[in-house]
N, C-alpha and C positions, 0 to 999 in steps of 0.2 A: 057400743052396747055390750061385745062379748067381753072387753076387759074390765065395764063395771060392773057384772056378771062374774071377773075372775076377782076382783077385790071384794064382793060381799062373800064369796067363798072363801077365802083366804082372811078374813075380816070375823064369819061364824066358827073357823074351823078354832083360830084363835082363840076367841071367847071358850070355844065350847074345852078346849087343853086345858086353858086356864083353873075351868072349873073340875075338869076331872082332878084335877093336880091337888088340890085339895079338899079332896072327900073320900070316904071311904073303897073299896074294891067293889062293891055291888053297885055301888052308884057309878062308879065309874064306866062299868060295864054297859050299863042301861042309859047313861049319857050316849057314848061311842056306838052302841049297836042302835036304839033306839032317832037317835036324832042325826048324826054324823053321815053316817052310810049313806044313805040317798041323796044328802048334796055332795059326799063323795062322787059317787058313783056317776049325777050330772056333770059336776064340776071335770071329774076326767073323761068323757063321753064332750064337753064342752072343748078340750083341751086337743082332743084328736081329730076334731074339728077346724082347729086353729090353723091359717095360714101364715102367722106372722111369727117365723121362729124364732127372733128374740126374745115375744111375748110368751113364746110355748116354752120356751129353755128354762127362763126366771119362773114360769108358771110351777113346769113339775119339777124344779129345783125344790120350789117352798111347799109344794107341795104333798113331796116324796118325806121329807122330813116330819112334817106333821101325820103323816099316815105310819109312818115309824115311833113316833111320840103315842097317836095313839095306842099303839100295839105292845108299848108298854106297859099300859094302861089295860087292854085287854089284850093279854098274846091269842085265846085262843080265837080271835076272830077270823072266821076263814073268809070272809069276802073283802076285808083289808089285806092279809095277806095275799090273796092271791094279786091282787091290785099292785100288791108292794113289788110282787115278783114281776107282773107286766109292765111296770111304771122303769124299774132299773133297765130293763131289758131296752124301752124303746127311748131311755135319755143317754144312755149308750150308744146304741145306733146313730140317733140320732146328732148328735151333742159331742162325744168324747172320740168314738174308736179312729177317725182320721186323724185327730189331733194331738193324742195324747192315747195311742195304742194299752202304752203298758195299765193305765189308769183303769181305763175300758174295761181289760182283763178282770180286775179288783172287782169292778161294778157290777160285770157281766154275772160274777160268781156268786154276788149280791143276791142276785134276781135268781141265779141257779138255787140258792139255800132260802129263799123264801117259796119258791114254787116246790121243792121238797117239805117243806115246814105244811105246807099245806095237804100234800098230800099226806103224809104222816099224820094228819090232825081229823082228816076226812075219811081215813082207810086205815090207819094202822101201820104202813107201810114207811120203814125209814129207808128207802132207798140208797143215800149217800153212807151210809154203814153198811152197805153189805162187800166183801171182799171179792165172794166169788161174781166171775160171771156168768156163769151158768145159773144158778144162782140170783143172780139181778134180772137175766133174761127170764127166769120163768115167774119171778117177784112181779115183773111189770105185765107179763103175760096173763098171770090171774088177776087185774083188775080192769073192774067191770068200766063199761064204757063215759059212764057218770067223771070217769077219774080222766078226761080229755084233758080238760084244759089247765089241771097241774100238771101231769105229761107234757102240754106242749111247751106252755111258758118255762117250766124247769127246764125240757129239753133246747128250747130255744135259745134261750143266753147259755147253759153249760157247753152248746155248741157254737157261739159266736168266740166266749171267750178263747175257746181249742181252736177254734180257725184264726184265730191271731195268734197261735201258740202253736204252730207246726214244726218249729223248729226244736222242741220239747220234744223228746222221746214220750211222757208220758201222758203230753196232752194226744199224741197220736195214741196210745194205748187204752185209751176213756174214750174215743169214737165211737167202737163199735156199738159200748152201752147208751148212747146219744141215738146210735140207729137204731138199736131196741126201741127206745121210746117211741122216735119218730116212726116208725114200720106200726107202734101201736094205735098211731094217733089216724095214721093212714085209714086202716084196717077199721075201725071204728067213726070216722068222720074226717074223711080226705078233703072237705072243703073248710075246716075247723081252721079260722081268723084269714078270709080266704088264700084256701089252699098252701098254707103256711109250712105245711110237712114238704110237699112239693118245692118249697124254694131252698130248703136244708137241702135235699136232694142232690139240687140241681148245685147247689155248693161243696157237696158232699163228696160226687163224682166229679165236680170241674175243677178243684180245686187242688187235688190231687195229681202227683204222675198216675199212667196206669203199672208201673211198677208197684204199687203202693193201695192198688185200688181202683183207682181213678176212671172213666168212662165217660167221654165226650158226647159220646150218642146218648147213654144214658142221662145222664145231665141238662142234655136240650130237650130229650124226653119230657120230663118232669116238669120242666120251665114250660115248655110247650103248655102241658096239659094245666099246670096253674095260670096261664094266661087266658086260655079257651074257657077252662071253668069258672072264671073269673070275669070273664069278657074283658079284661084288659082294663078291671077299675084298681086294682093295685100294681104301680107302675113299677116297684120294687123286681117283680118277677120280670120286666125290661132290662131293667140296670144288672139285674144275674143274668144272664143271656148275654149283656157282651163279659163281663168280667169271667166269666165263669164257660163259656163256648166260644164266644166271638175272638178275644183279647187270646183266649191261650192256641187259636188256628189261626193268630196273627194275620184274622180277614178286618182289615182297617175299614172296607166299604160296608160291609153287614156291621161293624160298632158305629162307625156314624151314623149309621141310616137308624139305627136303634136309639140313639141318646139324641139324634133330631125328635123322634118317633116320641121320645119323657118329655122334651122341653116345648113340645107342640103343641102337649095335652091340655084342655082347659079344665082345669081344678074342679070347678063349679059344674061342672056334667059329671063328675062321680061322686058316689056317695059320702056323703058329708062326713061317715065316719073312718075314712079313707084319707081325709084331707092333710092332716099333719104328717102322715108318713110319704106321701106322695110329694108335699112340697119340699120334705128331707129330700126325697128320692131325685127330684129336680136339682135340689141344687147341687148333688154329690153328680149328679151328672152333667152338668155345667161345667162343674171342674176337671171330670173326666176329661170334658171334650175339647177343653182348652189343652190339655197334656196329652193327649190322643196319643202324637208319636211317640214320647217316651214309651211307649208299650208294644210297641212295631216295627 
């Protein structure tokens, strides 16, 4: 039922390109905003739902494309874009950054310049021009709480991609403004995509030496309290907990007990809009646990 669900989605989204493709720019508009968005909107809400990642990968593959088709069609649509910015963000994660790291980066920065595009279109604000950071810090500082969830999702993948880019001077020199956002996102709605600032955090500090920043306490802090507030339906903040405190105090018995703790979970008892990143989350710890001691 869910995939032929994803083929009448992928079937209207079609038709409806088709038509915008040729007619004018106000029909366009009223096609895309009018009809689109809300099987959008099911269609990925269907999609993070999905356990079966072959059919989630081919899903927002064709999917991510077509909601960029329409945005050329309407750029200034902010509820496509913002979708464009969480769609690259989580086919990244999900999909590319084990396999094909440097790719990831590209992707990641995708979803970082669409969740700026948003904000810029909702507030005024071009964040990714501005040079100072003093400057950026107080840019992100006056907007009002409304501006979450371009905050997060911009802040989310421009910080995934610099955590595969550490060996870059100046992806380490672009963090700080990464914890600007996220410290806004905290401050304003700490349980926002649950508790999503909190697992930056907890990557943020563990990730790091503490020459550099870094804080191991700090770190399980953070994972801690996105687990508790979460009750433990986004398994993600598990899999950060060994990679990020467990892995780097080389306690081999707290990463098994943890990546037993993902792979034990049943799907179907957490919230159904938890489902695709949780079965990500599963399987990148499968593989963990099969390589265990490389890490030990």
């Amino acid at each position: 039922m869910r995939l032929h669900r994803q083929v009448k989605l992928e079937f209207f989204l079609l038709a409806a390109f088709l038509l915008i493709s040729v007619n004018g720019c106000g029909v366009r508009q009223m096609v895309v905003r009018s009809a689109t968005a809300p099987i959008i909107d099911g269609g990925f809400s269907a999609m993070m739902a999905e356990e079966d990642l072959a059919l989630a990968k081919t899903a927002l593959e064709s999917n991510l494309k077509l909601i960029e088709g329409l945005l050329v069609s309407d750029p200034e649509n902010s509820k496509l874009t913002l979708l464009a910015s969480q769609g690259f963000t989580a086919y990244s994660l999900g999909f590319v950054e084990d396999e094909a790291p440097e790719r990831a980066v590209k992707l990641y920065k995708r979803g970082r310049d669409y969740g700026s595009r948003w904000l810029k279109q909702e507030f005024g604000v071009d964040l990714l021009a501005i040079d100072s950071f003093s400057e950026f810090e107080q840019a992100v500082a006056d907007l009002p709480a409304e501006a979450v969830p371009g905050v997060f999702w911009m802040a989310n993948s421009w910080a995934s991609s610099l955590l595969l880019s550490l060996n870059d001077i100046s992806a380490i020199s672009n963090l700080p403004r990464v914890e600007a956002m996220m410290r806004f996102v905290l401050e304003h709605d700490e349980f926002y995509y649950f508790g999503g600032a909190h697992l930056f955090f907890g990557a943020y500090y563990g990730a790091r030496s503490t020459f550099l920043g870094g804080s191991p306490d700090k770190a399980r802090d953070h994972l801690d309290r996105q687990w508790e507030m979460t009750n433990g339906s986004m398994l993600l903040g598990r899999l950060f907990r060994v990679k990020y405190v467990d892995l780097p105090a080389l306690d081999g018995e707290a990463a098994r007990s943890h990546l037993e703790e993902i792979l034990n979970q049943d799907l179907g008892a957490l919230p159904e809009g938890t489902r695709l990143i949780n079965r990500v989350t599963q399987s990148k710890a499968q593989t963990l646990l099969e390589n265990l001691e490389d890490y030990l």
